[in-house]
VODREN-707664 format. One record per residue (C-alpha): x, z, y; residue number from 1; residue in one letter. Coordinates in nm, 3 decimals. Layout:
BEGIN
u,w,v,zalum,drenlum
X,Z,Y,NUM,A
...
This chain:
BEGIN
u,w,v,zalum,drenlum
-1.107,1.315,0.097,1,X
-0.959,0.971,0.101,2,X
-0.859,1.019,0.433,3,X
-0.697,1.348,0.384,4,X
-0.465,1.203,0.072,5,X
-0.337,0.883,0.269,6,X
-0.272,1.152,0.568,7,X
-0.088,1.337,0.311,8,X
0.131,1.646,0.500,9,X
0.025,1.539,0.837,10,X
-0.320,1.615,0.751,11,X
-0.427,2.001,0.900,12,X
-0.773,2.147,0.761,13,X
-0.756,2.473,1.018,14,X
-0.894,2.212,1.305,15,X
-1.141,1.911,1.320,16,X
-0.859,1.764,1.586,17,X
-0.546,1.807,1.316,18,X
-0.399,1.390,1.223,19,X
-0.643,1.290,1.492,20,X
-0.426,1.269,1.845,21,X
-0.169,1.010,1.806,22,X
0.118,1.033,2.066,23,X
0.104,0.667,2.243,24,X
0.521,0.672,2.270,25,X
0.654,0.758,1.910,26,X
0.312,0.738,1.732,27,X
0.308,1.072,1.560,28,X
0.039,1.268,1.538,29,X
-0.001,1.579,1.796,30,X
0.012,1.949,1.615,31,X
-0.119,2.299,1.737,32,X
0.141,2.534,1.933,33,X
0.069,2.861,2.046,34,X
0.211,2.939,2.385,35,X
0.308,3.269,2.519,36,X
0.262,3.387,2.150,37,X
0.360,3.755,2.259,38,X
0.138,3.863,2.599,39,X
-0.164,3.832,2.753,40,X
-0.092,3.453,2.820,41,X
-0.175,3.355,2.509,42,X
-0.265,3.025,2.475,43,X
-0.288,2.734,2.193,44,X
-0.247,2.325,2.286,45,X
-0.209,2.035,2.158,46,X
0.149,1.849,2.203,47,X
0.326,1.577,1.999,48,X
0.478,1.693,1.709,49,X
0.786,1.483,1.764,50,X
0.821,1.526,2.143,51,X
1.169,1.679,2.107,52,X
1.302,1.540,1.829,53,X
1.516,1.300,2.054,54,X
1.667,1.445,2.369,55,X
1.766,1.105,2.496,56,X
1.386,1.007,2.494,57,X
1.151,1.272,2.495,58,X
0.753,1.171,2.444,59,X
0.623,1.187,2.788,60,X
0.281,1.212,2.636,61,X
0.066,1.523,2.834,62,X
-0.003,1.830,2.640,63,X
-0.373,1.918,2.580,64,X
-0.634,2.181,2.562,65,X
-0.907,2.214,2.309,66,X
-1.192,2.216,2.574,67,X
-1.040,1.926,2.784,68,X
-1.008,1.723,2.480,69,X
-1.373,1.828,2.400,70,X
-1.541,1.817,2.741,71,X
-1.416,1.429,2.799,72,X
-1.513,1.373,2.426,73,X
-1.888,1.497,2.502,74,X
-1.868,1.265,2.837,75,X
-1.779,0.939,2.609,76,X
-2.038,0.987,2.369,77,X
-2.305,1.062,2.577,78,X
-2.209,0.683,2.757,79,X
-2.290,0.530,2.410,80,X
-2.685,0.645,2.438,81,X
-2.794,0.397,2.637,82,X
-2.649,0.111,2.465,83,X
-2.750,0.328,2.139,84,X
-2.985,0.016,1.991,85,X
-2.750,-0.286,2.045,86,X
-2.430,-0.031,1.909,87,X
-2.693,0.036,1.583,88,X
-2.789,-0.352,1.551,89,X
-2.438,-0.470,1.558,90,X
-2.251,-0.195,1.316,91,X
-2.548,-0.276,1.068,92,X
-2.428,-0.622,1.100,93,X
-2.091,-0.482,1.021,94,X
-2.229,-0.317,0.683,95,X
-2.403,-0.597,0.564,96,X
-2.041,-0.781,0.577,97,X
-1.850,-0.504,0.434,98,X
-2.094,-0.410,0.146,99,X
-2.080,-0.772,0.000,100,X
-1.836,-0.790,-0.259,101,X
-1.988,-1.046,-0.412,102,X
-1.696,-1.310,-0.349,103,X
-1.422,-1.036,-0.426,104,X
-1.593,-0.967,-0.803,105,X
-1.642,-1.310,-0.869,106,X
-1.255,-1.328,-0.839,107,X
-1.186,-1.011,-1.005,108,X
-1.392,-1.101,-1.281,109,X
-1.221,-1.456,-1.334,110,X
-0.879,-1.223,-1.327,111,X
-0.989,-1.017,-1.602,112,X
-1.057,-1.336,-1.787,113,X
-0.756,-1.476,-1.771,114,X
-0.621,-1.173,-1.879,115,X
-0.773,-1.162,-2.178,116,X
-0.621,-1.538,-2.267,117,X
-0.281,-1.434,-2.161,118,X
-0.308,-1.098,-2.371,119,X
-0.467,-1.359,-2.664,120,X
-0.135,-1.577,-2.653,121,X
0.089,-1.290,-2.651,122,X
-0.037,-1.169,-2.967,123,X
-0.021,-1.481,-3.143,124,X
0.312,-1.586,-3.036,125,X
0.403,-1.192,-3.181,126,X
0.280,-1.324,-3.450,127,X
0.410,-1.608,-3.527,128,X
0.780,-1.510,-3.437,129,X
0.655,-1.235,-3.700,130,X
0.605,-1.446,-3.977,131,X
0.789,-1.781,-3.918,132,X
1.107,-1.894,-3.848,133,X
1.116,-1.917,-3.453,134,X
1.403,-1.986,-3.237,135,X
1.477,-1.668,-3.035,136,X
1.612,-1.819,-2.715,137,X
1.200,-2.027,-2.741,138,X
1.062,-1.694,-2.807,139,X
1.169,-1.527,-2.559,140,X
1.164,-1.775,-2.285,141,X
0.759,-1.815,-2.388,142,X
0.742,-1.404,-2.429,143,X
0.871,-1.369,-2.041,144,X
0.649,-1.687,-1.908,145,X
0.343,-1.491,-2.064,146,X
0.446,-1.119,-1.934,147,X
0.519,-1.273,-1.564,148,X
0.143,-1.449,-1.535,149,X
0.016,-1.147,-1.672,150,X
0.220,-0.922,-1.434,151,X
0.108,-1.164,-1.123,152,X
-0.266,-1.107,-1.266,153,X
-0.273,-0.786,-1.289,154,X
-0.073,-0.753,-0.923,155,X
-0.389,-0.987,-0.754,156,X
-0.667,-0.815,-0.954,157,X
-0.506,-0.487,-0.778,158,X
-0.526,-0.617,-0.452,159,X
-0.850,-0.694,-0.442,160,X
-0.967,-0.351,-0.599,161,X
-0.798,-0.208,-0.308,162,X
-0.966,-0.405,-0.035,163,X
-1.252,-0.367,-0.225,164,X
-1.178,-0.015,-0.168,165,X
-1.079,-0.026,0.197,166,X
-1.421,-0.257,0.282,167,X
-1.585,0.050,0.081,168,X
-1.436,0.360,0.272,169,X
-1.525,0.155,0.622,170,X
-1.846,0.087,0.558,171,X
-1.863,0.483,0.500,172,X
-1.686,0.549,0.811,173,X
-1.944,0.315,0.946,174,X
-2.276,0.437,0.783,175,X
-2.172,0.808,0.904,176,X
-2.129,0.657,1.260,177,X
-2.464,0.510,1.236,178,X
-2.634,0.816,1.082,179,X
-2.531,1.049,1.378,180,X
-2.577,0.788,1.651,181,X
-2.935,0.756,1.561,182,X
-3.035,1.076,1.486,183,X
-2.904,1.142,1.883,184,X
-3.112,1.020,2.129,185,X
-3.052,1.272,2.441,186,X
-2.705,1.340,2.582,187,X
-2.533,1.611,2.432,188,X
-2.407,1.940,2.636,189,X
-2.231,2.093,2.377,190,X
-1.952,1.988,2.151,191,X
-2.013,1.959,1.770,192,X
-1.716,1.958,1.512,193,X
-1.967,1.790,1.267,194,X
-2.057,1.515,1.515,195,X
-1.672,1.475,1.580,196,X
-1.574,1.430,1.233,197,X
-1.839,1.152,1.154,198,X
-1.768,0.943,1.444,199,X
-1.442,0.967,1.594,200,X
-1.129,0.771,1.371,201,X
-0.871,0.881,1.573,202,X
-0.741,0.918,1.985,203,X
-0.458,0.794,2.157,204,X
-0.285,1.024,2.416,205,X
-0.112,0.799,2.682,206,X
0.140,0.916,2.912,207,X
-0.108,0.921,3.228,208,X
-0.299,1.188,3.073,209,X
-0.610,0.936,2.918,210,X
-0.746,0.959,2.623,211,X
-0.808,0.633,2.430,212,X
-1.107,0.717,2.187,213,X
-1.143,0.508,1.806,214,X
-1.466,0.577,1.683,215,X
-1.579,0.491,1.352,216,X
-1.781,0.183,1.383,217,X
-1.417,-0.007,1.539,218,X
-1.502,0.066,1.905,219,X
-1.303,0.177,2.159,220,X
-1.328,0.376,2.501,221,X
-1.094,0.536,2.695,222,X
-1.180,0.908,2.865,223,X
């Protein structure tokens, strides 16, 4: 789901390959088109979606087909098998890393904090421009000190809720990876849009036709 909101309208449900081929000249993402739409030649693949937007310089990325792009996926995986148990040990590695927040809490914790003093002398300087004589130009020049440090607090504690986040949604990526990589320990034959989904990131078309594979866990293999 997280995936499909940052992808926004490039994201296509109707295929496991939609926001997943990335043109290697313009990098857009490559869209369905139906060729021959009206005879027995009828035919869908995969181009980029901007390949004519600029006549000057036209994406000389390849077009694909749905079982080329899923026969040389099946031939990629099945060369991860037999380094399957030093793949596993090192993206467990890679979880233990990403799962400990413990540094990043420590520091959003001592934001919060802070907070809480800044928000404490707001209030009282409210209050005493409330019910004492106070010069306006010191007032305000105190009011705006107190409202920026709180405004830069609040800016860092966001920050590092979102990597937080981000060291969250890989280690997901990653523990999905893992999951399916271990639960296959024969070469597969057929392809799987499950098996697809959980391990592969994204692919890179490049203009000589290959296929540069992303999986999940950060690795990368061309096909």
């Amino acid at each position: 789901m997280a995936r499909r909101k940052s992808l926004g309208r490039c994201y296509s449900g109707n295929s496991v390959f939609g926001a997943r081929l990335i043109c290697e000249d313009c990098g857009g993402f490559f869209g369905a088109k139906t060729w021959n739409s009206t005879n027995k030649y009828k035919r869908t693949v995969w181009q980029c979606n901007h390949k004519f937007d600029d006549k000057k310089h036209r994406c000389t990325t390849p077009h694909l087909n749905e079982e080329d792009i899923k026969k040389r996926f099946i031939t990629v995986y099945n060369g991860l098998i037999p380094s399957r148990d030093n793949i596993l040990d090192d993206c467990r590695c890679m979880l233990d890393v990403l799962t400990d927040t413990t540094e990043i809490d420590r520091k959003i914790a001592d934001f919060a904090q802070e907070a809480e003093v800044v928000a404490g002398l707001t209030k009282k300087l409210i209050e005493e421009n409330a019910s004492n004589v106070m010069s306006q130009t010191e007032f305000n020049k105190k009011y705006k000190s107190y409202e920026e440090r709180y405004t830069s607090i609040r800016d860092k504690t966001a920050k590092l809720q979102e990597q937080s986040k981000q060291r969250k949604d890989q280690a997901d990526s990653i523990g999905a990876f893992i999951f399916e990589l271990h639960d296959i320990e024969n070469p597969i034959t057929t392809f799987d849009n499950k098996l697809w989904i959980s391990v592969i990131e994204s692919i890179t078309v490049k203009n000589n036709g290959t296929l540069l594979f992303r999986f999940r866990n950060g690795m990368e293999i061309e096909g």
